[in-house]
C-alpha positions in Angstrom: 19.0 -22.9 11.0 19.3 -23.8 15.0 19.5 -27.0 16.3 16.1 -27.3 17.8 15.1 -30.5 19.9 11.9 -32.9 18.2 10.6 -33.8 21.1 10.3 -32.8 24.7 12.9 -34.4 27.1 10.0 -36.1 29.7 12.3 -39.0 30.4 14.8 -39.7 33.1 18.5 -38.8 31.4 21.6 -37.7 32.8 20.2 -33.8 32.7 16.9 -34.4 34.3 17.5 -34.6 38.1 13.9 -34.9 39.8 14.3 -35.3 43.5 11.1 -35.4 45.3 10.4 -35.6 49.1 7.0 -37.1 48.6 5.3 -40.9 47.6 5.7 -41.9 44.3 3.8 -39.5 41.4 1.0 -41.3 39.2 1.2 -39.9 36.0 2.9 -42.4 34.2 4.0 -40.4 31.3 5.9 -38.0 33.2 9.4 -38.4 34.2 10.1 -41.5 36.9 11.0 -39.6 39.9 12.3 -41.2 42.6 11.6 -40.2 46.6 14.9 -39.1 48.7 15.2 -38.1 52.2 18.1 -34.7 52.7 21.5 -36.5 53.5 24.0 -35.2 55.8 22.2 -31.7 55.8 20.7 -30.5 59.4 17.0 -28.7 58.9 17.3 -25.4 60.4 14.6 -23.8 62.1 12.2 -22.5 59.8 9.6 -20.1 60.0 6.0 -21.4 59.9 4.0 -20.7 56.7 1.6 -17.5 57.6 -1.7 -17.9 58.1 -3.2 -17.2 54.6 -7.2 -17.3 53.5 -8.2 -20.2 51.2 -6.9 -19.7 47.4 -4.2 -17.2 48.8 -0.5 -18.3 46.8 2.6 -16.2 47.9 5.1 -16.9 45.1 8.8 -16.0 44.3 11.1 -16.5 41.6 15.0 -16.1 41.8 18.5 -16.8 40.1 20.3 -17.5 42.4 23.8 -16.9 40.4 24.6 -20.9 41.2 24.9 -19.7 45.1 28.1 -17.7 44.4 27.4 -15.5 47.0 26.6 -18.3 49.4 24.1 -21.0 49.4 22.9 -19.8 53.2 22.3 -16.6 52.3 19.5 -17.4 49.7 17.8 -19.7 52.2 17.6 -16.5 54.3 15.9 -14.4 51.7 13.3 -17.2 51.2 12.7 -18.4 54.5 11.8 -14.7 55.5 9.3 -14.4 52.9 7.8 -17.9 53.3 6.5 -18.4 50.3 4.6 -21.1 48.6 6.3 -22.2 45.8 9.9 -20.7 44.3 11.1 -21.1 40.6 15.3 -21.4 41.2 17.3 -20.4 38.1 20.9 -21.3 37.7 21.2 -24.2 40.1 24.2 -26.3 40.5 23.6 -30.3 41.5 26.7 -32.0 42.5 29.4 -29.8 40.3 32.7 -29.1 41.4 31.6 -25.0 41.9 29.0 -26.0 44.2 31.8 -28.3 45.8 29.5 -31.2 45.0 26.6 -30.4 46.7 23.2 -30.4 45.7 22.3 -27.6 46.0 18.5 -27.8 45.5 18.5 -30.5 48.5 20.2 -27.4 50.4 17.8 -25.6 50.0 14.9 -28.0 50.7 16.1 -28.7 54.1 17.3 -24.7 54.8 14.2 -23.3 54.0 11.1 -26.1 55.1 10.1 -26.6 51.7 10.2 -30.3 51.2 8.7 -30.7 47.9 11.4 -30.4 45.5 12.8 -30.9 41.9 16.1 -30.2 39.4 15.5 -29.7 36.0 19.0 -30.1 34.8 19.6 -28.7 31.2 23.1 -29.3 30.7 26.5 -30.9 32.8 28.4 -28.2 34.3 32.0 -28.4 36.5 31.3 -32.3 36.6 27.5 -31.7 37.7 24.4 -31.0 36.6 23.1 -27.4 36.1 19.7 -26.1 35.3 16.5 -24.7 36.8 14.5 -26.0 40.1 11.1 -25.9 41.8 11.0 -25.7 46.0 7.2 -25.9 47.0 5.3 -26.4 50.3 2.4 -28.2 48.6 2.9 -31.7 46.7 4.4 -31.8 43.6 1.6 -34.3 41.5 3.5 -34.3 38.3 6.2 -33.2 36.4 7.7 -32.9 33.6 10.7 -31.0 31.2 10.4 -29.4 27.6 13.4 -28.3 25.7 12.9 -24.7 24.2 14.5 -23.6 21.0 18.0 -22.5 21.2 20.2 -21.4 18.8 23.2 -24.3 17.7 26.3 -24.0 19.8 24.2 -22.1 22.6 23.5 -23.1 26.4 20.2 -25.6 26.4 17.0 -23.8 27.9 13.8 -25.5 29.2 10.7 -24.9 30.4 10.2 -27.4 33.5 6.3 -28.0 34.6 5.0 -29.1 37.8 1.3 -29.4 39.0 0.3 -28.7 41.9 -2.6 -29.2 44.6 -3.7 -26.0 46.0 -6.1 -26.3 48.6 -7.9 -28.9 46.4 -7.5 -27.1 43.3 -5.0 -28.0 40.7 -2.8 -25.6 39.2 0.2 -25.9 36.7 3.5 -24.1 37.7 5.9 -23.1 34.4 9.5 -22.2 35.2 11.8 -21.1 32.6 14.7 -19.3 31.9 15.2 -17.3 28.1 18.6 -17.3 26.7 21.0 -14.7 27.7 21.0 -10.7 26.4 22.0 -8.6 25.2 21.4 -10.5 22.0 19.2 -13.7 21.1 16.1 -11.4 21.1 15.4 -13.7 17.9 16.0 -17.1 19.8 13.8 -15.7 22.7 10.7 -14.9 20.7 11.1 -18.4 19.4 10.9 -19.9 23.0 8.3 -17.1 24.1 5.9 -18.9 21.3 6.9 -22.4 21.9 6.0 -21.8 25.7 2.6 -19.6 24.8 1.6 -22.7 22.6 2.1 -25.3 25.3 0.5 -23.2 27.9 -2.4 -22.2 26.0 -3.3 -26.6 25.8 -3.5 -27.0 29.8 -6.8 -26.2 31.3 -5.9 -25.3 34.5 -5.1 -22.4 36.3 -1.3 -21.5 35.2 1.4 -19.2 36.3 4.8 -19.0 34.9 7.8 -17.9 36.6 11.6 -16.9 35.9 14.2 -15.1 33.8 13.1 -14.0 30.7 15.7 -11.8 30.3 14.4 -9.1 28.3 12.3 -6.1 29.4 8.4 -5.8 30.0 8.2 -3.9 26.4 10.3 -6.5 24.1 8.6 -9.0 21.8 9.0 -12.1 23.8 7.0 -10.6 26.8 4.7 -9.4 25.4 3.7 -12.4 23.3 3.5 -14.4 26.8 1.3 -11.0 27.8 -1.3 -12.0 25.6 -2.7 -14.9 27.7 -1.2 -14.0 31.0 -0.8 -11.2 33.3 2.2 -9.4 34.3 2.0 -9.6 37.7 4.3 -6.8 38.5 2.8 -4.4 36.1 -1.0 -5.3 37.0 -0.3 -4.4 41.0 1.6 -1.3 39.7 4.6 -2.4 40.9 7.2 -2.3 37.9 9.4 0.3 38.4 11.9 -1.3 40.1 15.0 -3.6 38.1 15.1 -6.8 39.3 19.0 -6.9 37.9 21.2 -4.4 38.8 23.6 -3.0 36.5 27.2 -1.1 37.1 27.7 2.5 37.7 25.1 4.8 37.4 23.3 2.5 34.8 19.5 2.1 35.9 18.5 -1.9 37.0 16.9 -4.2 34.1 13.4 -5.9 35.1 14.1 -9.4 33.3 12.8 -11.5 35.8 8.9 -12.1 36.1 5.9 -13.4 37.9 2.9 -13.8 35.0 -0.5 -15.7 36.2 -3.5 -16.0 33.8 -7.0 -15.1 34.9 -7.7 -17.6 36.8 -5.9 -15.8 39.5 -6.0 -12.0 40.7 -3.1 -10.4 41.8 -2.8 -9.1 45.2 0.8 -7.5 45.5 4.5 -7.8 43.6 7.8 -7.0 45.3 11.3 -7.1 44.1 13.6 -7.6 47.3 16.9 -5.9 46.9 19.0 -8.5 48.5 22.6 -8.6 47.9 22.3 -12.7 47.4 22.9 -13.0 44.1 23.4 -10.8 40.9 19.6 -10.9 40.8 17.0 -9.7 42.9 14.4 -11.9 43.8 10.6 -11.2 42.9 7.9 -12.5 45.3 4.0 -12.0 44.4 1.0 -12.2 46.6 -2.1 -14.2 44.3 -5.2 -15.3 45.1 -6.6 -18.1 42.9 -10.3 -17.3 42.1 -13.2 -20.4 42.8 -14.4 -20.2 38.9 -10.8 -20.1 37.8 -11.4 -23.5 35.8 -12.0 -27.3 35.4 -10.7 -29.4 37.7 -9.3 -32.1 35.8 -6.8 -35.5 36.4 -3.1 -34.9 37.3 -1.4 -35.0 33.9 1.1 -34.1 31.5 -0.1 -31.9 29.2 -0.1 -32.3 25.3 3.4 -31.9 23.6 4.0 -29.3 20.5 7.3 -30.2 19.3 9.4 -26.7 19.0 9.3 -26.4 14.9 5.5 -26.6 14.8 4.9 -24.6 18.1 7.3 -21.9 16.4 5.5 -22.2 12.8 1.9 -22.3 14.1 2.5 -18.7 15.6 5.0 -17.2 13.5 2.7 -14.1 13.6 1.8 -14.4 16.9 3.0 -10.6 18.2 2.7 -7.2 16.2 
């Protein structure tokens, strides 16, 4: 049986890195994050957010392969699209590959977006290594679930963050599914665990990152069932957002998905040469009757067993 955590990781640890350019959060049962100002990093020029209508959200998501390929280079791809909010995967805080930098401070400062968080799910190379959030809007709470994962196998999470959106709230999920070509198992387990916990917060919701499976397997299409594919709704899902060798044609693991609150407007996949990954980046606009506006908060917990037993049937 795999080694599944009881109960969400909300508190501050040696893998939860929150760094936050912003006053101190209010919800008090979300992780104690504590406000830093970039050190020894020199803003660049950035480009100023375009001039978008009311309820307009330009999204991206991206593995950034640890910044291999250099850290600068990323900045570039996301400072020219000058989005709103970016889902990170595979980010490196103060390891010995990243030669000790942090990499999602880096960022921050490279690309203008000064709301930021680390969601660190395991020590890597003397660091910390895990998923992040860069956002242009505040980050009003936040908080770190840890998905089922088979024993032996690297930690995932599903890292949450709400934000305020032109006076709306809305909930930002970013994840990133154990690794093909096998697992398909584990990942419909952490597909379920992160439908159930999605399907408890009342606000508008989008989730963002590697899945790592293709728009027709099990675990995206159980995610499907309460929100859109953003890519296949603006009929723009024939392009691979990971690029295989030789001839062999690109994989599409990594998604935008929204629920209804929002309609989609567009979907691009850059092909960058940045990473191992190319980047998606969606145009949204977040509808006035998309839903209740309620208090900044964490939303309820479903430990992973019971998330994973209450919706054993939960996809044909």
């Amino acid at each position: 049986m795999d080694d599944v955590p009881s109960r969400p990781l909300i508190r501050p640890s040696p893998l939860l890195t929150l760094l936050l350019v912003a006053g101190p959060l209010a919800c008090a049962t979300g992780p104690v994050v504590r406000p830093t100002l970039s050190s020894g990093v020199t803003p660049v020029a950035v480009a100023p957010k375009a001039v978008r209508d009311a309820g307009a959200l330009r999204v991206m998501t991206f593995n950034i392969q640890s910044g291999l390929r250099g850290l600068e280079r990323v900045a570039d791809v996301i400072r020219a699209e000058s989005p709103d909010v970016v889902a990170l995967q595979e980010v490196d805080v103060g390891s010995t590959r990243a030669g000790g930098e942090d990499q999602v401070e880096r960022l921050s400062a490279l690309t203008g977006l000064k709301y930021r968080a680390h969601f660190g799910t395991t020590k890597l190379y003397g660091g910390h290594y895990g998923i992040a959030l860069l956002s242009r809007y505040p980050l009003e709470s936040l908080a770190q679930y840890p998905l089922p994962t088979p024993r032996g196998a690297e930690p995932r999470t599903l890292a949450h963050a709400v934000l305020d959106v032109d006076g709306r709230e809305v909930s930002v999920y970013a994840t990133h599914l154990i690794r093909r070509p096998f697992n398909g198992s584990a990942r419909v387990r952490q597909s379920v665990f992160i439908s159930n916990l999605l399907a408890k917060d009342p606000r508008p919701r989008l989730l963002m990152g590697d899945l790592n499976d293709d728009p027709d397997s099990r675990p995206v299409r159980l995610l499907r069932r309460q929100l859109q594919d953003v890519a296949k709704v603006t009929h723009a899902d024939g392009k691979g957002t990971y690029p295989m060798p030789l001839f062999l044609p690109s994989l599409r693991i990594d998604y935008v998905m929204a629920c209804g609150a929002f309609t989609p407007v567009s979907s691009r996949v850059l092909d960058v040469g940045a990473s191992d990954h190319f980047p998606v980046v969606a145009d949204l606009r977040l509808e006035p009757a998309g839903g209740p506006k309620v208090a900044a908060e964490t939303p309820a917990v479903m430990d992973a067993d019971a998330a994973t037993t209450t919706a054993a049937a939960a996809a044909p």
